[in-house]
N, C-alpha and C positions, 0 to 999 in steps of 0.2 A: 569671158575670162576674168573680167574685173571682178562680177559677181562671186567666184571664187577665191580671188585673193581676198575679198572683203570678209567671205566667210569666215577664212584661211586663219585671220587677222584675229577675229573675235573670239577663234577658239585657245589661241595662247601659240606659244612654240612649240611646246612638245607636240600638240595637233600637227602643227606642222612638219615637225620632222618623222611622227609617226606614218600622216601620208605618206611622204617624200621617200620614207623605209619601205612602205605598202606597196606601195604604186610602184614603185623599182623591183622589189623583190615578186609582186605578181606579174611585173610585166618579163623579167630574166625566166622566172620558172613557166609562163604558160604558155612565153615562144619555146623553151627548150622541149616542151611536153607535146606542142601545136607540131612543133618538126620532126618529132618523132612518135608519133603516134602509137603507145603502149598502152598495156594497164594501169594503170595508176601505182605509184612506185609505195612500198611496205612505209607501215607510217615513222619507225625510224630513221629512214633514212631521207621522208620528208622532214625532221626536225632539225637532220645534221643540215642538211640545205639551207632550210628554213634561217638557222643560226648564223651560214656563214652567209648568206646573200645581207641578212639581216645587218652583218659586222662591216660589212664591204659598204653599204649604202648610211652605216656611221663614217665610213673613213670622209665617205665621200661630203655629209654634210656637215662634219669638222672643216673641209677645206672649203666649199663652198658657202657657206652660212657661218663659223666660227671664222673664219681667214677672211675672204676675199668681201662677206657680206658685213666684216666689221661689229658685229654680233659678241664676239669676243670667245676661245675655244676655251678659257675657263669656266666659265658659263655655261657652258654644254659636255661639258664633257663627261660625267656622270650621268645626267637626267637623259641625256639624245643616246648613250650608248644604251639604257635599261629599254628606253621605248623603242629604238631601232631593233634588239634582241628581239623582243616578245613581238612587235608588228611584222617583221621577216616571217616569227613561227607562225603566227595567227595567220597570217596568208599563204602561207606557203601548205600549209594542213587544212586550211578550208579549201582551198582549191583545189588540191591534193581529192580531198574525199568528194568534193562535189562534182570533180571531173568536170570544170569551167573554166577551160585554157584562153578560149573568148573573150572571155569578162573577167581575166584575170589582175588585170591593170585597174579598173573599177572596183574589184573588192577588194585589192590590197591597201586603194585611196580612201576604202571608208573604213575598212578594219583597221587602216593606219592610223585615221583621228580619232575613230574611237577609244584604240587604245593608247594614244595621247594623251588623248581629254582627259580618259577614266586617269593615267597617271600625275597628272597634271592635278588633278581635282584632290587625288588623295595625298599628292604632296603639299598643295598647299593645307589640307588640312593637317596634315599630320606637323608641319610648322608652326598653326596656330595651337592645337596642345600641347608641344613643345614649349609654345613661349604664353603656354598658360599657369603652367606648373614652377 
């Protein structure tokens, strides 16, 4: 577990919170899918899901990581709401279409740093041409 958070560490916050979005939002949808075993639900209304599991696991790392972890919820409150959006959808639609209720907690945790990282990466640049100009 340490090897993890070291990872965790290296990749910035929004890695982190985009896990923390992934990994919540595929492990809510792939027990709801795993207990009721259907077809895989139309892809709108994996999005609406997607969206709100996505909003729910912001609320939640506002209070746990903005409040209680001292992090500060000024800080996050923009960047963790756009990466928890998009890492809910991203998981909740791959999982969705790959039909991976199993492994759905592991690719919401790596679709979640990755789409962290990628926003993470393109924020800090999109800063530095900002303050090029």
């Amino acid at each position: 577990m340490n090897n993890l958070s070291i990872c965790l560490s290296r990749l910035g916050p929004c890695a982190l919170c985009g896990s923390i979005a992934g990994g919540g939002a595929g492990f809510v949808f792939g027990l709801t899918q795993f207990g009721l075993p259907t077809a895989p639900i139309p892809t709108h209304a994996a999005i609406a899901v997607g969206i709100l599991l996505g909003f729910l696991a912001y609320l939640g790392i506002l209070l746990f990581i903005g409040v209680l972890g001292n992090f500060g919820v000024r800080a996050l409150l923009l960047p963790a709401l756009i990466t928890c959006l998009l890492a809910g959808l991203v998981t909740v639609v791959v999982v969705n279409r790959l039909d991976a209720q199993l492994f759905s907690t592991l690719i919401g945790w790596i679709l979640g740093a990755i789409v962290g990282r990628l926003l993470c990466y393109s924020c800090s640049k999109l800063i530095v041409v900002k303050g090029a100009s």
